[in-house]
C-alpha positions as a printed Julia matrix, in Angstrom:
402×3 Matrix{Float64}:
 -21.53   -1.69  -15.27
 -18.6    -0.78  -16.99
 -19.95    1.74  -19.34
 -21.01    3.78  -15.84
 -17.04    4.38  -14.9
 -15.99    7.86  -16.16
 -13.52    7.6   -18.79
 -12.14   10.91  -19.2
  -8.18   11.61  -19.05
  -6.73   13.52  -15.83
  -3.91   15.61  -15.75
  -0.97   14.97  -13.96
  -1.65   18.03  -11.61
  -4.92   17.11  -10.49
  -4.27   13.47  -10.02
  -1.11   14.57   -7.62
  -3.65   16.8    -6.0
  -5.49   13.9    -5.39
  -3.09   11.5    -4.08
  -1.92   14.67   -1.76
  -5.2    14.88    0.31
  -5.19   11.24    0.43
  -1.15   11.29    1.71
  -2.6    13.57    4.49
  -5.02   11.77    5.28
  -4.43    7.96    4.97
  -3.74    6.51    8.42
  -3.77    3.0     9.6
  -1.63    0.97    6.95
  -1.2    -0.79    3.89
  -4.42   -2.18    4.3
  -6.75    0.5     5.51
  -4.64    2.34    2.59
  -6.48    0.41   -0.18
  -9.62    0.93    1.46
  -9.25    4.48    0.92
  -8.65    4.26   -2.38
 -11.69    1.72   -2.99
 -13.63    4.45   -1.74
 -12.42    7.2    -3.38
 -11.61    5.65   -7.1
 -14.71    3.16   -7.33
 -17.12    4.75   -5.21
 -16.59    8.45   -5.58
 -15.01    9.02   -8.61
 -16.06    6.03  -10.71
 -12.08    5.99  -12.36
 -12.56    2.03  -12.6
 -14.63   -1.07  -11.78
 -14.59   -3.14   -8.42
 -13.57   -6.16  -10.63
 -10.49   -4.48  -12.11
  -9.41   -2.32   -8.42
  -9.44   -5.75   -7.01
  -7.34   -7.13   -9.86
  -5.23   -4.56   -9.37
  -5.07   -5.28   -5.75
  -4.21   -8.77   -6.75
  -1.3    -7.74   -9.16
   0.28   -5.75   -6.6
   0.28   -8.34   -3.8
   1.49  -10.58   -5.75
   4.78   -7.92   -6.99
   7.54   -7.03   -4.56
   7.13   -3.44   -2.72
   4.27   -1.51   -1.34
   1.2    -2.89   -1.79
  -0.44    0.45   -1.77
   1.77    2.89   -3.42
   1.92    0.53   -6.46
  -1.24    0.81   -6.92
  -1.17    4.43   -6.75
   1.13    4.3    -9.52
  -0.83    2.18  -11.91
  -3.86    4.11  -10.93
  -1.9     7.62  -11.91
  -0.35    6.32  -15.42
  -3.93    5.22  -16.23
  -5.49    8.61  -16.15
  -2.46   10.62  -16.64
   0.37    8.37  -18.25
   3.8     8.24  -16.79
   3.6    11.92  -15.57
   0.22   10.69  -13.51
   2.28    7.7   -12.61
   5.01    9.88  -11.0
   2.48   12.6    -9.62
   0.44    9.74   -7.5
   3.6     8.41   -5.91
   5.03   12.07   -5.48
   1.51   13.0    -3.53
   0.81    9.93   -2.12
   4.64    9.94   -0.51
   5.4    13.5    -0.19
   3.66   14.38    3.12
   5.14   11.7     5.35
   8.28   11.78    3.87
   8.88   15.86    4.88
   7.35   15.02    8.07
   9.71   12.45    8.98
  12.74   14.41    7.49
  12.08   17.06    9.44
  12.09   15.05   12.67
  15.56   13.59   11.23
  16.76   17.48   11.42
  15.83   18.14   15.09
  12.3    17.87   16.05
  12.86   15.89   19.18
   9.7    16.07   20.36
   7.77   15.22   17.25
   6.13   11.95   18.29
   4.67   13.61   22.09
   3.39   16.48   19.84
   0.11   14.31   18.57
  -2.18   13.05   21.72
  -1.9     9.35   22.2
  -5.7     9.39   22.5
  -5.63   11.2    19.3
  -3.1     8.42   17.64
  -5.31    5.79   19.63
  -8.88    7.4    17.59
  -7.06    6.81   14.36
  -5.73    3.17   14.9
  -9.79    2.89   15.27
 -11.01    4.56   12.3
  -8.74    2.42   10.07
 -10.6    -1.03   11.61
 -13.71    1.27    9.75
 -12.27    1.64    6.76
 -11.01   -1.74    6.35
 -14.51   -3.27    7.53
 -15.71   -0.89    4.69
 -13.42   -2.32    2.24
 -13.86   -5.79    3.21
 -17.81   -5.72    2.7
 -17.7    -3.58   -0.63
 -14.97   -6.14   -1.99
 -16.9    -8.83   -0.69
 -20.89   -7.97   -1.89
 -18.95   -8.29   -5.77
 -16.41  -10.35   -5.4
 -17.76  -13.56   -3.48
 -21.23  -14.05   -4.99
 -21.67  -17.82   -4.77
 -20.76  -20.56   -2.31
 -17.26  -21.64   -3.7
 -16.03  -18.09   -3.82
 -17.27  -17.85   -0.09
 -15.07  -20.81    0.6
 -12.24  -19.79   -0.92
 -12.5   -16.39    0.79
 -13.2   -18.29    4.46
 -10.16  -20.74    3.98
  -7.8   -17.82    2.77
  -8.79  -15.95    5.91
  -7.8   -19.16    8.09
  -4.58  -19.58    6.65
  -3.62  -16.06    6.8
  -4.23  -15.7    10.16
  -2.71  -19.04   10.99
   0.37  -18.29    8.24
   0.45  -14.34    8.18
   4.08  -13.82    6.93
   4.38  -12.55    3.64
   5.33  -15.74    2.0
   1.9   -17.23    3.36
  -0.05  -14.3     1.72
   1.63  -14.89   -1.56
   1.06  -18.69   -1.13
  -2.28  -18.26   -0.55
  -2.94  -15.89   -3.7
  -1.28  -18.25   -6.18
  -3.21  -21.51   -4.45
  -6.25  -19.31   -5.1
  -5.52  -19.12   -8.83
  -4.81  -22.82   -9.32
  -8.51  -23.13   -7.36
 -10.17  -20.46   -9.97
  -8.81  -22.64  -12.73
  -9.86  -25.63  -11.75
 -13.11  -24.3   -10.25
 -14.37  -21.87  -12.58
 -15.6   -22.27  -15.84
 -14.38  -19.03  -18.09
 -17.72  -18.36  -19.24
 -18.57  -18.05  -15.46
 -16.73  -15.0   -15.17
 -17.2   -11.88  -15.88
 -16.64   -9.35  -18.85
 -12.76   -7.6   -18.73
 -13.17   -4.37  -17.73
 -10.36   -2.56  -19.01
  -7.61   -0.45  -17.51
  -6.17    2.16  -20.14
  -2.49    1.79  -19.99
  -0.41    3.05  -22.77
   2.77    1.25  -22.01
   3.48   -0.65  -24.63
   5.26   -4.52  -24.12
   8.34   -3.88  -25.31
   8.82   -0.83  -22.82
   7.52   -3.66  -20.65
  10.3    -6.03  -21.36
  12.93   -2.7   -20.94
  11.66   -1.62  -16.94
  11.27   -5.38  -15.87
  15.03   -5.8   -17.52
  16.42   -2.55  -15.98
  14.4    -3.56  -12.08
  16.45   -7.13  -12.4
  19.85   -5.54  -13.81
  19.29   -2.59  -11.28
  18.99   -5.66   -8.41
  22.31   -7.79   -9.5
  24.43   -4.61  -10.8
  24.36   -2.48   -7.39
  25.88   -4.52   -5.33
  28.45   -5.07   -8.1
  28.93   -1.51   -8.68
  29.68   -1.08   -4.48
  32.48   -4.05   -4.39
  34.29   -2.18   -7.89
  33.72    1.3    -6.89
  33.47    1.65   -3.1
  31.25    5.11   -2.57
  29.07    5.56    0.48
  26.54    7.24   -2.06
  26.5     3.73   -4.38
  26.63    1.79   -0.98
  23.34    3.44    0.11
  21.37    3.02   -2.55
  21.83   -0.76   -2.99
  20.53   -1.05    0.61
  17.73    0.86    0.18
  17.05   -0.74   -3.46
  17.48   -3.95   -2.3
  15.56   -3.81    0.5
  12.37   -2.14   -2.08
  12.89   -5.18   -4.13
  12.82   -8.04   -1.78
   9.58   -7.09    0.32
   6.62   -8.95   -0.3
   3.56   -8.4     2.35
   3.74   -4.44    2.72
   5.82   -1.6     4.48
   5.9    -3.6     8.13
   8.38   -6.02    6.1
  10.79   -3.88    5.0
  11.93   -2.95    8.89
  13.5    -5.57    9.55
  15.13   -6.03    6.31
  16.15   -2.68    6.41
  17.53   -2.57   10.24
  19.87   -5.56    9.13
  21.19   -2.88    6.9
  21.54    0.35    8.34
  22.54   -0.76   11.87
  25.36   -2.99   11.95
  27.26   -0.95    9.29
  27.11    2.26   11.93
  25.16    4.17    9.49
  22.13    4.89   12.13
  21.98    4.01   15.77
  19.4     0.99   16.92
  18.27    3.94   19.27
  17.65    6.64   16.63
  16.2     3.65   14.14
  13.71    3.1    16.94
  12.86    6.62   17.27
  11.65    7.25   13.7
   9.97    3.97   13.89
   7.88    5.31   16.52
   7.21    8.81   14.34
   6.61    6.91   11.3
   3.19    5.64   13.11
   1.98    8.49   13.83
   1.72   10.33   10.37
  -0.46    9.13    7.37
   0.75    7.55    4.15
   3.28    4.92    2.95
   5.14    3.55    5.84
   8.23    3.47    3.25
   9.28    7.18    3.46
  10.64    5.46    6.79
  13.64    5.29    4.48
  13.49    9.35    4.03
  13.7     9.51    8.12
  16.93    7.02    7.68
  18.41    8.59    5.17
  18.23   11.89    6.98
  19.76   10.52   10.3
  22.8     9.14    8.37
  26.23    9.22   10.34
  28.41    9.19    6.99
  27.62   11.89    4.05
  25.18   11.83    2.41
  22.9    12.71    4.97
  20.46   15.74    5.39
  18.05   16.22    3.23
  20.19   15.12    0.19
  20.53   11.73    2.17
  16.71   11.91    2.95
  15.76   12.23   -1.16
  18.55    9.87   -2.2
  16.97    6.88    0.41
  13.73    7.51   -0.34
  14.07    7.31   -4.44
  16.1     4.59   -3.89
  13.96    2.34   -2.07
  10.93    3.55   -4.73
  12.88    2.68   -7.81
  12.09   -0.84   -7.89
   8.23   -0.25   -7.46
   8.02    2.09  -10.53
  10.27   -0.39  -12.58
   8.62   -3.6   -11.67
   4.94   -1.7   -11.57
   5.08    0.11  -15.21
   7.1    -3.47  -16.36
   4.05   -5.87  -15.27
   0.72   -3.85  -16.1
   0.97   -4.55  -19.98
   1.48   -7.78  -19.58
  -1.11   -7.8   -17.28
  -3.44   -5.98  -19.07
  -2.86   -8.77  -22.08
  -3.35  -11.46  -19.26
  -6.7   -10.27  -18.03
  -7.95  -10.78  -21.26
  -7.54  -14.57  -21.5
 -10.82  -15.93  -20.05
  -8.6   -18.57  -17.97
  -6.54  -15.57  -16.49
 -10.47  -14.5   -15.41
 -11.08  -17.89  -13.82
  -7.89  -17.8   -12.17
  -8.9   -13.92  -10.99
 -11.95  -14.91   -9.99
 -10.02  -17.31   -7.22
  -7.48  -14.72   -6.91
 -10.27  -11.77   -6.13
 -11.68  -14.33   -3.45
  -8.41  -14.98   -1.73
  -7.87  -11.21   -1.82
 -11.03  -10.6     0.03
 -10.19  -13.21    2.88
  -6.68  -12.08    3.39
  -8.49   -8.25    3.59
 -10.37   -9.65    6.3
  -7.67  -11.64    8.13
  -5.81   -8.75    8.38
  -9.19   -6.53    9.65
  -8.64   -8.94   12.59
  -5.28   -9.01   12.66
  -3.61   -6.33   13.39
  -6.01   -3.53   12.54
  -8.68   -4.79   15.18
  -6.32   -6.33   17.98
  -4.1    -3.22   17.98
  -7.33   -0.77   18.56
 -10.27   -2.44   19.66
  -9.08   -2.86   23.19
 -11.81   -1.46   25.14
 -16.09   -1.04   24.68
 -15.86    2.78   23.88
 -13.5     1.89   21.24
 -16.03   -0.71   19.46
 -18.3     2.42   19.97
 -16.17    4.85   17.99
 -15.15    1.94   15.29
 -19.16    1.52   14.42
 -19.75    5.0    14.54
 -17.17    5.59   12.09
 -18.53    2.67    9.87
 -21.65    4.46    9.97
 -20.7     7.47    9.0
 -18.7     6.08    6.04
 -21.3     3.79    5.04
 -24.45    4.9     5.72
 -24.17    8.94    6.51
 -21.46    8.74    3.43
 -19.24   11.77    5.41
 -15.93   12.25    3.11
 -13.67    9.94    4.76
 -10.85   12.96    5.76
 -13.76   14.44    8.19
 -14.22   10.82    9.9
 -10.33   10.53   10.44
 -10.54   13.53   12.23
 -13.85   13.07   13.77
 -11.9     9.63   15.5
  -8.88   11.17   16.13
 -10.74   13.95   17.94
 -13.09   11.32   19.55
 -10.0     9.51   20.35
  -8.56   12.36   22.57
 -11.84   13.11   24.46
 -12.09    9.52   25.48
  -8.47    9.73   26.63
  -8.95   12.44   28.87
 -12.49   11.78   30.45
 -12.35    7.74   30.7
């Protein structure tokens, strides 16, 4: 199966291209986010296996950050080296991030400008694209009873536990299962992932992410600067989320409200626009950054945030993936994947249920539209841009006629 992926290097340009139409058109999440890529990176474009996306998938829950952006990143250094690395985050992140700056400057009115039926449509195409994902990840990754299991009782525990801390206890109990479970010659081949970092350049971005984490807030206590001070918030708050973007509001409320730097009203605000644009809900911290009441603020506080609270992502991403790489080889790193890809699967569909179905699926025409859009993805196989629209426009009629 493996010798059926493409293997051909990218440039940087077209994998930013890429990631761009995706930015513009990934609504719905962290979640429905990696079913998006699924489709486009193992279905479409054959860049990689199921096996490796989902160990990638694994890797990444398992790291602090964005689930989804990272990875983006290890997808774009794979075909394109570091400049690919930088060009998937860039057009992955770039679209929401200028949207919500520019609400930051003065678009008031920027959330009532987008149709709540039409916001409504695309809360239901993502419970599509997730199904999608779930059932692709599933048909490969659970193929006998015990991975089944392991898949059910990750669901139940997720939904029963679903803070991050659950999620990443469930993913490392899954490995401990795999091990004792799985016999290594019961999984299957490595399919590899060309990275060219090397381990010792490894060693230096995992050192720099930890030195980064304990020297900040050092740096702010011996040289007080409202510059420094910002971006030890925002990198602090990048390093210490585990579970996806949803985490980080809280964590980063705590910081940017009580100090005065953004009101609980206008924190609110962008909160509200960041749902209603596609991509990352991190460039949140561009919208922050922007609304600043103490310099810098602006656009130069918008860039500053925003880079800040990506840092450790890029560090810890580009640190792990050679030792990973050198881990996935071991054929008891497989067994323990092979638990790993089965927990990954039931925590996908956990979070189908919960929230991507509970926060759409609230009436029988939207089950109607959410099937129709699974049909289309599945079975018509319409480029998944067109069905995001197709809902959202969907979405709008059924507003106004129901």
């Amino acid at each position: 199966m493996a010798n059926s992926y493409v293997d051909k290097r990218s440039s940087a340009w077209s994998v930013f291209f890429i990631f761009m139409r995706l930015g513009l058109t990934s609504f719905g999440g962290p979640i429905a986010h990696l079913g998006y890529f699924r489709d486009e990176f193992v279905t479409r474009r054959r860049w990689l296996t199921e096996r490796t996306y989902a160990d990638l998938v694994a890797l990444c829950q398992l790291l602090p950050g964005p689930a989804s952006s990272q990875v983006g990143i290890a997808l774009g250094v794979s075909r394109a080296g570091y400049g690919g690395a930088f060009a998937a985050w860039a057009g992955f992140t770039l679209p929401s991030a200028i949207a919500l700056i520019l609400f930051a400057l003065g678009i008031s009115r920027y959330g009532s400008v987008i149709s709540p039926g039409v916001l409504h449509g695309l809360k239901v195409v993502a419970v599509a694209v997730v199904a999608q994902a779930v059932w692709g990840m599933a048909r490969h990754l659970c193929t006998d009873v015990t991975r089944v299991t392991l898949m059910a009782i990750a669901t139940c525990v997720a939904l029963l536990e679903p803070s991050a801390g659950g999620q990443v206890s469930v993913i490392v109990a899954a490995g401990l299962a795999g091990l004792l479970l799985f016999k290594p010659g019961q999984c299957a081949e490595h399919d590899p992932l060309p990275i060219s970092i090397s381990r010792r350049a490894g060693g230096i971005y995992l050192s720099l992410f930890l030195a980064l984490l304990v020297g900040l807030p050092l740096l702010t206590q011996l040289w007080p600067s409202q510059t420094v001070a910002l971006v030890d918030a925002f990198y602090r708050s990048g390093s210490l989320v585990f579970g996806g973007g949803h985490v980080v509001l809280p964590l980063l409320q705590a910081e940017v409200v009580p100090s005065g730097w953004v009101s609980n009203d206008v924190f609110l605000a962008g909160y509200g626009a960041a749902q209603a644009i596609p991509g990352p809900l991190f460039t949140f911290a561009a919208f922050l950054g922007t609304s600043m009441n103490v310099p810098p603020s602006g656009w130069a506080g918008g860039i500053i945030c925003l880079l800040a609270i990506y840092a450790p992502s890029f560090l810890i991403t580009l640190g792990a993936l050679p030792f990973w790489e050198q881990l996935r080889r071991s054929v008891r790193t497989q067994a323990a994947l092979a638990g790993v890809n089965a927990a990954v699967v039931g925590l996908l569909l956990a979070a189908l249920y919960h929230p991507v179905w509970t926060s759409a699926i609230l009436q029988p025409q939207d089950f109607g539209l959410a099937v129709l859009a699974l049909v289309a993805l599945m079975f018509w196989k319409v480029a998944p841009w067109l069905v995001v629209i197709g809902s959202g426009i969907a979405g709008w009629v059924l507003s106004v006629t129901m």
